[in-house]
C-alpha positions as CSV (number, residue, x, y, z in Angstrom):
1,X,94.3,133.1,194.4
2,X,95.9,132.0,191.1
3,X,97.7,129.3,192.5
4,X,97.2,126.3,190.0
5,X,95.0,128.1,187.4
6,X,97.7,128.2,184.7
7,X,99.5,124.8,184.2
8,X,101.0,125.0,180.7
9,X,104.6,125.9,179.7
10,X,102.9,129.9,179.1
11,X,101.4,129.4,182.5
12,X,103.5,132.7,183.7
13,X,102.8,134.4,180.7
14,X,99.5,134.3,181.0
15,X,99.3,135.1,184.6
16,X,100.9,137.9,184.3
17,X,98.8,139.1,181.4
18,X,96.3,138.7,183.8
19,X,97.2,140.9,186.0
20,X,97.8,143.6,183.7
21,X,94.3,143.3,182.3
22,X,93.3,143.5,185.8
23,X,94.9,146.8,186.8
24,X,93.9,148.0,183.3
25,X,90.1,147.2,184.4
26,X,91.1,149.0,187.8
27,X,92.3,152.3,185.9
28,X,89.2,152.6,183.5
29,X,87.0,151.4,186.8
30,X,87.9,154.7,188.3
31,X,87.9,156.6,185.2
32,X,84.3,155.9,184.5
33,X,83.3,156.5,187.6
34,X,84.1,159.9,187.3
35,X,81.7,162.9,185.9
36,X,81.8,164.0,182.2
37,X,79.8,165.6,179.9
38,X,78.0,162.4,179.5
39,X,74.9,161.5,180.9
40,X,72.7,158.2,181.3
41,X,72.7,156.0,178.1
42,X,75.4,158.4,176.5
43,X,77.9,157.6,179.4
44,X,77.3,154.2,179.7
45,X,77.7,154.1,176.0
46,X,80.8,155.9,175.8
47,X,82.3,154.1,178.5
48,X,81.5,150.6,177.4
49,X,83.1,151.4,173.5
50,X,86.2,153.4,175.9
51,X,86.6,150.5,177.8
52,X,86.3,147.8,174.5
53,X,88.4,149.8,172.5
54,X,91.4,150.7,175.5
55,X,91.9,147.4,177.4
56,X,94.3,146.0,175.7
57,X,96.1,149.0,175.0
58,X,96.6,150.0,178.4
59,X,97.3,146.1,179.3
60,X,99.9,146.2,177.3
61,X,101.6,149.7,178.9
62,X,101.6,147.9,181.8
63,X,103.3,144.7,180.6
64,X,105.7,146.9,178.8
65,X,106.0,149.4,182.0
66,X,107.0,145.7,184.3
67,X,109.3,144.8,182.1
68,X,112.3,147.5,182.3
């Protein structure tokens, strides 16, 4: 799928940046589709500013989680 997207030096290192941003997306995915206390608006709120705010965070866990 990816094949020939990144052609710079970095190309690897952005690829696989890329894929950790992915599965972060998967991981807050199922986490918002889950039931809270949150309803409507207030979820969808909630879970837009969780998923702003976390992203990179949990990117980077991956990366760092790959890499041992």
């Amino acid at each position: 799928m990816l094949e020939g997207y990144f052609t710079s030096s970095d190309g690897a290192e952005k690829q696989k940046r890329l894929l950790a941003v992915q599965a972060a997306l998967e991981i807050i995915q199922a986490s918002v589709s889950c039931t809270n206390a949150y309803t409507g608006r207030d979820k969808l709120s909630k879970d837009i500013d969780f998923t702003k705010d976390k992203v990179s965070e949990l990117a980077d866990a991956i990366q760092a989680a790959l890499e041992k």
